[in-house]
C-alpha positions as CSV (number, residue, x, y, z in Angstrom):
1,X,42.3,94.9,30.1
2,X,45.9,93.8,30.4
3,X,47.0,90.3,31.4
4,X,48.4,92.0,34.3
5,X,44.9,93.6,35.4
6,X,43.6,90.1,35.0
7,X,45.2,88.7,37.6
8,X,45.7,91.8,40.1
9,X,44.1,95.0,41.0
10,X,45.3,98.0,42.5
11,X,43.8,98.3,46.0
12,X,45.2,101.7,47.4
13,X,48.5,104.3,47.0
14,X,50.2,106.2,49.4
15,X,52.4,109.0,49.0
16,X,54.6,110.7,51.7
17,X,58.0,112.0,52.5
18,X,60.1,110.4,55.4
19,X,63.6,109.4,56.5
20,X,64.9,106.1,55.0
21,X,67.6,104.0,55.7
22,X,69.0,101.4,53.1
23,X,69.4,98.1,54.2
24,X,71.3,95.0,53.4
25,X,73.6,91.7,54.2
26,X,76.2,94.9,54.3
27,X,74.7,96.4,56.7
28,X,72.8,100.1,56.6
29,X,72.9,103.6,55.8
30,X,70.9,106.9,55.5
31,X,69.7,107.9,52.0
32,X,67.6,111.3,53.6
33,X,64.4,111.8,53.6
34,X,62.7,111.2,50.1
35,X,59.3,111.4,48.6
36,X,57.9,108.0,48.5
37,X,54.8,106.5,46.9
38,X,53.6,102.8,48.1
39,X,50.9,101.1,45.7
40,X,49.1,98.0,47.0
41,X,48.1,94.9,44.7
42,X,46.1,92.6,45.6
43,X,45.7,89.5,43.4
44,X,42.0,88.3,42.3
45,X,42.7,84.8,42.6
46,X,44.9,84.1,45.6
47,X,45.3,85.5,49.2
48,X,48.3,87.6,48.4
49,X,49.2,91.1,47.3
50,X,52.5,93.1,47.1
51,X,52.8,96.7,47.2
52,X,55.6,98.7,44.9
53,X,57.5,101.0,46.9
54,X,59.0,103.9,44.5
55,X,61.5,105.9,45.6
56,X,62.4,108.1,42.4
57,X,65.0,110.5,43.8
58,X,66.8,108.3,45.4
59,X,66.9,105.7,42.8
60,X,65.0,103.3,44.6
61,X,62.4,100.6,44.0
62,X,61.3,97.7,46.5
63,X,58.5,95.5,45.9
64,X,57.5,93.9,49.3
65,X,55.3,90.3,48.7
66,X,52.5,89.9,50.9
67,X,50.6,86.8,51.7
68,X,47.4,86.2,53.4
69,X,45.2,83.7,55.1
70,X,41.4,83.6,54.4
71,X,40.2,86.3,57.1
72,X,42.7,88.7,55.6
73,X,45.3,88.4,58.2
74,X,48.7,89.4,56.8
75,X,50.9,86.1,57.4
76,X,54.2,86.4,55.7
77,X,56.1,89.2,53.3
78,X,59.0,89.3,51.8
79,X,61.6,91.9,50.1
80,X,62.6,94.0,53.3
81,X,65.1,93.2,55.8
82,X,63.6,94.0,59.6
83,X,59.8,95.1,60.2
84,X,57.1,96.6,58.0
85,X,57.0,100.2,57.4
86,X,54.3,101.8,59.3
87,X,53.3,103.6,56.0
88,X,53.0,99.5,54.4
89,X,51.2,99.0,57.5
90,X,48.4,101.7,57.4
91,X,48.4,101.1,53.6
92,X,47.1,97.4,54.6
93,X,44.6,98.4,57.7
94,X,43.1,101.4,55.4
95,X,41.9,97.9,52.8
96,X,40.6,95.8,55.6
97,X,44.2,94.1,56.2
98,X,45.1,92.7,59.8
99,X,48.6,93.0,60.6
100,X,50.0,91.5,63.6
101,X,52.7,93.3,66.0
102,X,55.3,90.1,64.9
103,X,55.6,92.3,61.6
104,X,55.8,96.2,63.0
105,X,58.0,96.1,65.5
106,X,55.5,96.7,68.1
107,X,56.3,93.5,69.9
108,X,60.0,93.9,70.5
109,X,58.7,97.6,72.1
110,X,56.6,96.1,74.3
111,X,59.3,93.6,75.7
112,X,61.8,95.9,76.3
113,X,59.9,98.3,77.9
114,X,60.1,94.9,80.9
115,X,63.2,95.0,80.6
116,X,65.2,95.9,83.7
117,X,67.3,99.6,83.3
C-alpha cells in the first residue's frame, strides 16, 4: 500500500459532462461544457476528505478540501469561490455525507423567493 493509501481512501467517483464557469479574484468566465470526473477522499484518521475535480479538456484541476464534524456533517471546504457543485454535493450524500443548504446555494433561493418583485 502507498503512504498515500495509508492515510486516505477513495470513497466514490463521479463522472459527467456539464457547463462550467471559471472563477476567480478577476472575476468569471465560460469554459463550455466539459467532461468532468470528481473523486472523493476521505481520510482514515481525521474527519475530513477532499475530492479532485479533473477537468482534462479544459486544462483544469481543483481539489476542494472538505472537513467534517463527528456525525458526518460537512462543516467547512475550501478551494472554490461561491457554493458547492451539486455534482460535489450528491457525491457527498451518495457516502452518508450531510450537507447543509449554507453550502449549495439553496438558502439564498429560498430567501429571494420572499423577496418583494
Amino acid at each position: 500500500m502507498a503512504d498515500f493509501e495509508k492515510d486516505w481512501r477513495k470513497a466514490a467517483t463521479t463522472t459527467f459532462t456539464a457547463e462550467l464557469i471559471k472563477e476567480g479574484s478577476w472575476g468569471s468566465r465560460d469554459i463550455g461544457a466539459h467532461e468532468s470526473t470528481m473523486d472523493l477522499w476521505i481520510s482514515r484518521k481525521e474527519p475530513r476528505g477532499f475530492i479532485e475535480w479533473d477537468v482534462p479538456a479544459a486544462d483544469e484541476y481543483v481539489e476542494i478540501g472538505l472537513w467534517f464534524d463527528m456525525e458526518q456533517n460537512l462543516i467547512d471546504y475550501d478551494g472554490l469561490m461561491g457554493y458547492l457543485p451539486k455534482q460535489a454535493v450528491n457525491l457527498l450524500v451518495s457516502q452518508g455525507y450531510k450537507v447543509g443548504k449554507e453550502f449549495t446555494g439553496e438558502e439564498d433561493a429560498e430567501e429571494n423567493e420572499d423577496a418583494p418583485a
